[in-house]
C-alpha positions as CSV (number, residue, x, y, z in Angstrom):
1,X,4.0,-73.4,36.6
2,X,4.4,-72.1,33.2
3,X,8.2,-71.0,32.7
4,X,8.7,-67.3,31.1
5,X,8.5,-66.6,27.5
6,X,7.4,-70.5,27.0
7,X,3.7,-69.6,25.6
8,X,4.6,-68.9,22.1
9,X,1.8,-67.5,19.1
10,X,1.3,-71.5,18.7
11,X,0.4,-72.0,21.9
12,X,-2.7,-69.5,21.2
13,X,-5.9,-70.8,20.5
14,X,-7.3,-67.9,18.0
15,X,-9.9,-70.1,16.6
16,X,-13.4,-68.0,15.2
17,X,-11.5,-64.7,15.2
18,X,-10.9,-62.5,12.2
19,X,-7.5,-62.3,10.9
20,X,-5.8,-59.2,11.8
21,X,-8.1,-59.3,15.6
22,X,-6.2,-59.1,19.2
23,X,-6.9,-60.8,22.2
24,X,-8.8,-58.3,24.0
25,X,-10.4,-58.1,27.4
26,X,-13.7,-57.5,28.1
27,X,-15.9,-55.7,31.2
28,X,-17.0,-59.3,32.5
29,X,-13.4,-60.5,32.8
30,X,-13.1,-62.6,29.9
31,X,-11.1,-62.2,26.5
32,X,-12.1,-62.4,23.0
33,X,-11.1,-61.7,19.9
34,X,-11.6,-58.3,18.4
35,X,-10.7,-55.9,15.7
36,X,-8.8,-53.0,17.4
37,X,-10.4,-49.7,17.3
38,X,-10.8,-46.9,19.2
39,X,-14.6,-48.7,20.2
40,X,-12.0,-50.9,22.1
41,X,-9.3,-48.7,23.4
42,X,-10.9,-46.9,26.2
43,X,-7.9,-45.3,26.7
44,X,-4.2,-45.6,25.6
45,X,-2.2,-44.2,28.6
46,X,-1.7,-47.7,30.1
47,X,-2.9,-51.0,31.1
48,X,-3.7,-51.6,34.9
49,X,-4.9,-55.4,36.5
50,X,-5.5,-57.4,39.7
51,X,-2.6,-59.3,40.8
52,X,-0.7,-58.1,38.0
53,X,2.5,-55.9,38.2
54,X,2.7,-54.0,35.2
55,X,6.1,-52.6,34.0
56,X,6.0,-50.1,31.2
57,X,2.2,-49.8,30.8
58,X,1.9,-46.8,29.7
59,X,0.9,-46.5,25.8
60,X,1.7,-50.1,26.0
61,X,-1.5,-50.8,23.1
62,X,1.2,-49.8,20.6
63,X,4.5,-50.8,22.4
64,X,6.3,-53.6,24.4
65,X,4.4,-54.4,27.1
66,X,6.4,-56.6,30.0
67,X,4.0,-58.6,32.5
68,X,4.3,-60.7,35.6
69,X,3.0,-62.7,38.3
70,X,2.6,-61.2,41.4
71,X,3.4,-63.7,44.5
72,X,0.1,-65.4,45.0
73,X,-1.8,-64.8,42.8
74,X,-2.4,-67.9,41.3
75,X,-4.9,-69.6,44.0
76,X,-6.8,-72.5,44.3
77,X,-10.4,-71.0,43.3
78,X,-8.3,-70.9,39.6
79,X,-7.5,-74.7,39.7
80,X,-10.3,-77.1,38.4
81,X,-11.9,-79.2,40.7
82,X,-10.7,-82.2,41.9
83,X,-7.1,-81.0,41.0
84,X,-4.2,-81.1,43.4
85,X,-4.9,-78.7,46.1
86,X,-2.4,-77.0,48.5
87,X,-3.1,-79.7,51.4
88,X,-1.9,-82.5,48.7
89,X,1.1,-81.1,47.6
90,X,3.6,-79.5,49.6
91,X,5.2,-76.2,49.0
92,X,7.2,-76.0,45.8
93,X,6.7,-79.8,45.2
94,X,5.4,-79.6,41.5
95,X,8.7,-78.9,39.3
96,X,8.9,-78.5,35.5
97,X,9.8,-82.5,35.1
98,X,6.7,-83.2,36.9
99,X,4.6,-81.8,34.4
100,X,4.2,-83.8,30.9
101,X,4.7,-82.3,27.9
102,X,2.0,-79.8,26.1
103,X,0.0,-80.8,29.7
104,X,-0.7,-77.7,30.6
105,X,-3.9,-76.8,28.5
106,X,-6.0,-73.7,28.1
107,X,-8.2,-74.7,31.1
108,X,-5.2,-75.3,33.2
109,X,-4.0,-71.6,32.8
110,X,-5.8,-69.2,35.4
111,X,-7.8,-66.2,33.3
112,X,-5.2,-63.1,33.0
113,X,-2.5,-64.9,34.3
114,X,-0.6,-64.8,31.0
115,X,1.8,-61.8,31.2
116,X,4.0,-60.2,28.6
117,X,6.7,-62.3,30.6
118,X,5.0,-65.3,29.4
119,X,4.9,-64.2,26.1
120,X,7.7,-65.5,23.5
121,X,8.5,-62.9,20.7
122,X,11.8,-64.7,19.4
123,X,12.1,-63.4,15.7
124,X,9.7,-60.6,16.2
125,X,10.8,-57.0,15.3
126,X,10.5,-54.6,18.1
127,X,7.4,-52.8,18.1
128,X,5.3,-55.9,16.2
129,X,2.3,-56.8,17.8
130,X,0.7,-60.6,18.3
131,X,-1.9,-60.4,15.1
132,X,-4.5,-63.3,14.5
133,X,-4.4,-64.9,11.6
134,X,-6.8,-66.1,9.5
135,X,-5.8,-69.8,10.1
136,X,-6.4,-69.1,13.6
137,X,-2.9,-69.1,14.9
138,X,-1.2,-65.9,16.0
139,X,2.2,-64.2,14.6
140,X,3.9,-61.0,15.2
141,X,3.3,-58.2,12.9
142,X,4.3,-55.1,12.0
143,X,0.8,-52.6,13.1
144,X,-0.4,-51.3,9.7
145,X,-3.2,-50.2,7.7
146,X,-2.9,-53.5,5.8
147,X,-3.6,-55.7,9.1
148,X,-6.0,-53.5,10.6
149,X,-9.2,-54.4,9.4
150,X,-11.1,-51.0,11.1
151,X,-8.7,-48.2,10.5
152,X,-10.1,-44.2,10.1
153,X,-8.8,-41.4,8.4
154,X,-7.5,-37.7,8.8
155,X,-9.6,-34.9,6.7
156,X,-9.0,-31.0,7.0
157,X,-10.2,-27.9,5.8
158,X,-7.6,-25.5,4.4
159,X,-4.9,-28.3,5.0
160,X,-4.0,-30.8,1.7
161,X,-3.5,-34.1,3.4
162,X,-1.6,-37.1,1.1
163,X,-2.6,-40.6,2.5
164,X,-4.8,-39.8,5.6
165,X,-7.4,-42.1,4.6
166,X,-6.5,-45.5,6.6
167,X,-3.9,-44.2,8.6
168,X,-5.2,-43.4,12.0
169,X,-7.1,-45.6,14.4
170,X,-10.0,-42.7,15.0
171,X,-11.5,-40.3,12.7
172,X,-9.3,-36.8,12.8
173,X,-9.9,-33.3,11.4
174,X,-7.6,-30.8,10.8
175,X,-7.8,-27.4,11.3
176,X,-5.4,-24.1,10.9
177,X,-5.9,-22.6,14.0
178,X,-6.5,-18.6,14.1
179,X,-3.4,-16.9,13.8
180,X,-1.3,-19.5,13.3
181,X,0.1,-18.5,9.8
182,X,2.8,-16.4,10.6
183,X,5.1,-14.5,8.8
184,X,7.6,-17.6,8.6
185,X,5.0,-19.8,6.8
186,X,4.8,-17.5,4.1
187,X,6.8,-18.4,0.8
188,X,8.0,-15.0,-0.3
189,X,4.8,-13.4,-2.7
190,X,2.7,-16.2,-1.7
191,X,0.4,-13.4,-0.7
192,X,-1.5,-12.2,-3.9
193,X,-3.9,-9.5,-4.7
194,X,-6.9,-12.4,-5.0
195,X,-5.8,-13.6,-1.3
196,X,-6.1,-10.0,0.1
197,X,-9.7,-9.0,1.3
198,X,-10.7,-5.9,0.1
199,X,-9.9,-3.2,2.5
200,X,-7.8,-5.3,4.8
201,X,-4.2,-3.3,4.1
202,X,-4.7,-0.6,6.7
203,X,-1.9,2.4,7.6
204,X,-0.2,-0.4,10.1
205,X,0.1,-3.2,7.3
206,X,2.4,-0.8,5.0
207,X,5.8,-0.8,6.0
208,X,7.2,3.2,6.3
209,X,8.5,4.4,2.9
210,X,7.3,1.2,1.3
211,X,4.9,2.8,-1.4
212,X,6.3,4.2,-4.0
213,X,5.2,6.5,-6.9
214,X,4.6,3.8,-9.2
215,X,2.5,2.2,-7.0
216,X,-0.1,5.3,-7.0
217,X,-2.3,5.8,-9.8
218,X,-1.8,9.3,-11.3
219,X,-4.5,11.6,-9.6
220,X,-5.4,9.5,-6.8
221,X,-3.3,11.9,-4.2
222,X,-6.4,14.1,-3.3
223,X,-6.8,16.7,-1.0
224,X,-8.1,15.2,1.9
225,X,-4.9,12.6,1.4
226,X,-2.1,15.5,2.0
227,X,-1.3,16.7,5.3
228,X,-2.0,20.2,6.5
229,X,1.4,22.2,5.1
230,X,2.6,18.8,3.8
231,X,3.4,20.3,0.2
232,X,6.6,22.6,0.7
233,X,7.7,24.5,-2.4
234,X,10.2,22.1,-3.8
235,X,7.6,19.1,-3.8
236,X,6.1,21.4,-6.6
237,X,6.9,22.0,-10.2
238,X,8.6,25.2,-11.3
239,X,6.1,27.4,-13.5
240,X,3.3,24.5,-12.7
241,X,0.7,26.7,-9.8
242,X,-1.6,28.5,-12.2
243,X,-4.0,31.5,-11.0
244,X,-6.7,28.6,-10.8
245,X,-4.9,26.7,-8.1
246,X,-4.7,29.3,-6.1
247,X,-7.7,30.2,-3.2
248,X,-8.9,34.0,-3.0
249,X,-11.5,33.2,-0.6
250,X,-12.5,36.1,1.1
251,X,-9.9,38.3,-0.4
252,X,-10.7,41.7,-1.5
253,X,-10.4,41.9,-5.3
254,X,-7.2,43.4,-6.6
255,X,-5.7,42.2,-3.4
256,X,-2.5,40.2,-3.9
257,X,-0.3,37.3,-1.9
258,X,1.3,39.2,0.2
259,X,4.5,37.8,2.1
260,X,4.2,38.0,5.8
261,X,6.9,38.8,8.2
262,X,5.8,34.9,9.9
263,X,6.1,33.2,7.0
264,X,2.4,33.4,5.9
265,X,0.6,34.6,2.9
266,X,-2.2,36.5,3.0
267,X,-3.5,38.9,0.6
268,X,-3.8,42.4,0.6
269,X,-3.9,45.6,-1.2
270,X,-0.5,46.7,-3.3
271,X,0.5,49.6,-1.4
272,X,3.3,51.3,-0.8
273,X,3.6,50.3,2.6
274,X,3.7,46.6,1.9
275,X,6.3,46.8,-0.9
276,X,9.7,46.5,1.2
277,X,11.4,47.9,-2.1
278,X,9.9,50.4,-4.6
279,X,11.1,52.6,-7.4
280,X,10.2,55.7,-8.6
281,X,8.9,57.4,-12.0
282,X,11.0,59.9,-12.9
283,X,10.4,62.7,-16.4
284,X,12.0,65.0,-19.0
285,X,9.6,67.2,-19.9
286,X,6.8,66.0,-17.8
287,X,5.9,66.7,-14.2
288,X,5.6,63.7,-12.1
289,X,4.2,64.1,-8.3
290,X,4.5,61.4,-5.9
291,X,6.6,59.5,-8.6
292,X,9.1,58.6,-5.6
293,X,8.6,54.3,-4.1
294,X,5.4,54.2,-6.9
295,X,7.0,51.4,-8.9
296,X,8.6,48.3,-9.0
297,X,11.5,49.3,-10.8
298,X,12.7,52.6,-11.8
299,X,10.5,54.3,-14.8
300,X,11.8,57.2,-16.7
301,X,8.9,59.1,-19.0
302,X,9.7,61.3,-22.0
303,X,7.3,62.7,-24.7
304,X,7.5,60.7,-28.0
305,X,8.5,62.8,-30.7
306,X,5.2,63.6,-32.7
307,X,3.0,62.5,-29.9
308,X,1.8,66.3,-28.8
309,X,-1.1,66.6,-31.4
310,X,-3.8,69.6,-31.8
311,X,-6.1,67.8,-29.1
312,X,-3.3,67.8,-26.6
313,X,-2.5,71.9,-27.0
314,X,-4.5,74.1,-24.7
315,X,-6.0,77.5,-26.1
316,X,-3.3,80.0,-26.4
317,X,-1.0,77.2,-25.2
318,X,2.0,77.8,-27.3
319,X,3.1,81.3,-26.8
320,X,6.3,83.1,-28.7
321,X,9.0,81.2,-26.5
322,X,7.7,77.8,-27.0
323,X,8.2,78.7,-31.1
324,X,12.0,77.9,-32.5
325,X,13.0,81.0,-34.5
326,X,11.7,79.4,-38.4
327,X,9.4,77.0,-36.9
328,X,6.4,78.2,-38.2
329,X,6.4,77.1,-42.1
330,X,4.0,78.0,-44.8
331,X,2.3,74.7,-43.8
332,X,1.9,75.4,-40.3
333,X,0.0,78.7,-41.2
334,X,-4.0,78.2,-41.6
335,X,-5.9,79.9,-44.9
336,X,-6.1,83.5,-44.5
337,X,-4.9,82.7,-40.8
338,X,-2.3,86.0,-41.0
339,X,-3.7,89.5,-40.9
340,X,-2.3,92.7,-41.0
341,X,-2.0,93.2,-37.8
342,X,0.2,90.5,-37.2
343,X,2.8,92.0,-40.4
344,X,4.9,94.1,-39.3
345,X,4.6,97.5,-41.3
346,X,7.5,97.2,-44.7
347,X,7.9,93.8,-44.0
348,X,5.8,92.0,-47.2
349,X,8.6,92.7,-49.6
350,X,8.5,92.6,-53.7
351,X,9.6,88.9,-53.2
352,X,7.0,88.0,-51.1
353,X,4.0,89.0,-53.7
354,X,3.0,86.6,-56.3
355,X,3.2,87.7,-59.6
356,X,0.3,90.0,-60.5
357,X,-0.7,89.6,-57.1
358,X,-1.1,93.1,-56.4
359,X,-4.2,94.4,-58.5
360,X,-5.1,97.8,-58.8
361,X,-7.7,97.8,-55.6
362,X,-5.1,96.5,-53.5
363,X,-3.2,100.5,-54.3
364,X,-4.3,103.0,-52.5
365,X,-5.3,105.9,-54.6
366,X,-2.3,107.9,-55.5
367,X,0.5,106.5,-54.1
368,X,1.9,105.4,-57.1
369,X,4.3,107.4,-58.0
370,X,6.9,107.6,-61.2
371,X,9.3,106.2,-59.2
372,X,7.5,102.7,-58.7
373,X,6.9,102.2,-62.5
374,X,9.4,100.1,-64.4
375,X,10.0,101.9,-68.0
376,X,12.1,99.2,-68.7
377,X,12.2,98.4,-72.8
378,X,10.1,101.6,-73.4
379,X,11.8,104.4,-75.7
380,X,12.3,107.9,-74.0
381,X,9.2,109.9,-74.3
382,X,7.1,107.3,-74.8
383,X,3.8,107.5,-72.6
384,X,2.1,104.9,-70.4
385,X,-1.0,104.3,-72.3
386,X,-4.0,102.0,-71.6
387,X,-4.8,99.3,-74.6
């Protein structure tokens, strides 16, 4: 019998293998020496044997593993021949003193009967694992990429990896899976224009009242963009909706916006009837019919002094009353537009006649008489004589 934890890494014959191989089992039941890979590691959940309780097996490739014997299972079919058999040696009669010194060789030692329990790891770290040397002997070791002589690596796409190469003991990819970059792994304006597909910001990506008017380019708010009665009177400028912005389409023309008692505009024909306040036209001196609610305000009309000219007068328009007494001046007479008729009889006086004026076929024959001839300056007697 071999007493626990008395097989140390001396004790281990690791002669042929590669330094940096583990004593490994294989399908036909016996153990060499390999390189550890995941060729070799059929799986990593555990380690399971015949006649073997196992204690902590699971993951154990990479961990402590604690072996032992189960009752009976060292039988005679794993002595050599010829050796002391059960009918030569009664029960329990072989004891450690019987044994010599280093006696117990490799042939003596049934295959997989060397537990963890066996195993000595005095001075070992936890978590080392028995490593073969290049010497051939076996030490504990820390599990690295420097002792392991077949080690793979980890790539990715999208994903910067620092030191994958070496570190795993099978070939792994990485991958960001589908929706997996959330709003928390996000640095704040990690997100740039160049890493936003065209087109991708729809209505639900922009947050309510999150674009502001510096963020729209000046005439990009079109038509189709505004909402139907979205732009209410103070959204626009004072003095700023010409006659151009505004739609007459199938308006009569002449017609005006026109006010409706729902709110709506429609246009329509100025009329008294759709003017809820009018004025009137009121006159001195002129006749105004349906001047009354005609206006927009009040209008008062008076002739302009000087504005009733010869075109504006009527035939036989201005009669005796429409004269003022002394209104009609030498001017306002025409050429030879008085005749007698229109003197009144003794009314051309002496100062009315220009001087000379009245020739001798103006007199009617023998009406002068003595009395009308001025002998003033002449000497009594004298005579009126023609030169």
């Amino acid at each position: 019998d071999v007493a626990d934890k008395n097989i140390t890494a001396a004790k281990l014959d690791a002669t042929g293998a590669t330094a940096g191989q583990v004593a490994t089992a294989n399908a036909n039941g016996t153990v060499t020496y390999q390189t550890l890979s995941e060729t070799n590691l059929t799986s990593t959940k555990g380690i399971t044997a015949t006649g073997i309780t196992v204690t902590g097996g699971a993951g154990s490739t990479l961990k402590d593993v604690t072996l032992s014997i189960t009752d009976g299972a060292i039988t005679t079919a794993k002595l050599a021949d010829g050796s002391v058999t059960n009918a030569k040696v009664g029960a329990d009669a072989i004891t450690t003193d019987k044994i010599k010194d280093g006696e117990v060789k490799t042939a003596d030692v049934a295959d997989k009967n060397i537990t963890a329990a066996k195993l000595d790891a005095t001075g070992a770290t936890a978590g080392q694992v028995a490593t073969a040397n290049a010497n051939g002997t076996v030490t504990y070791q820390t599990l690295s990429e420097t002792n392991l002589t077949s080690t793979k690596g980890i790539t990715a796409t999208g994903i910067t990896v620092t030191g994958g190469a070496g570190s795993t003991l099978k070939d792994v990819t990485l991958a960001i899976t589908d929706g997996a970059i959330t709003t928390a792994k996000l640095a704040d304006g990690a997100v740039t224009t160049t890493k936003i597909a065209d087109g991708s910001v729809t209505n639900a990506k922009v947050g309510a009242d999150a674009i502001t008017t510096d963020k729209i380019k000046d005439g990009e708010v079109k038509t189709a963009d505004l909402g139907d009665k979205a732009v209410t009177g103070d959204k626009v400028a004072d003095k700023t909706i010409t006659a151009t912005n505004l739609d007459a389409t199938g308006a009569t023309a002449g017609q005006v916006a026109t006010a409706n008692a729902n709110g709506t505009v429609t246009y329509q024909t100025l009329s008294e009837t759709n003017l809820t306040s009018t004025k009137g036209i009121t006159a001195t001196g002129i006749t105004v019919t349906g001047g009354a609610g005609s206006t927009l305000k009040d209008v008062t009309l008076a002739i302009t002094d000087g504005a009733i000219t010869t075109a504006k007068l009527a035939d036989g328009a201005i009669t005796t009353t429409k004269i003022a007494d002394g209104s009609v001046t030498n001017a306002k007479v025409g050429a030879d537009a008085i005749t007698t008729d229109k003197i009144k009889d003794g009314e051309v006086k002496t100062a009315d006649l220009g001087d000379k004026a009245v020739t001798g076929d103006k007199v009617a024959d023998k009406t002068i008489t003595a009395t009308n001839l001025d002998a003033t300056g002449a000497t009594a007697g004298q005579v009126a004589t023609a030169n």
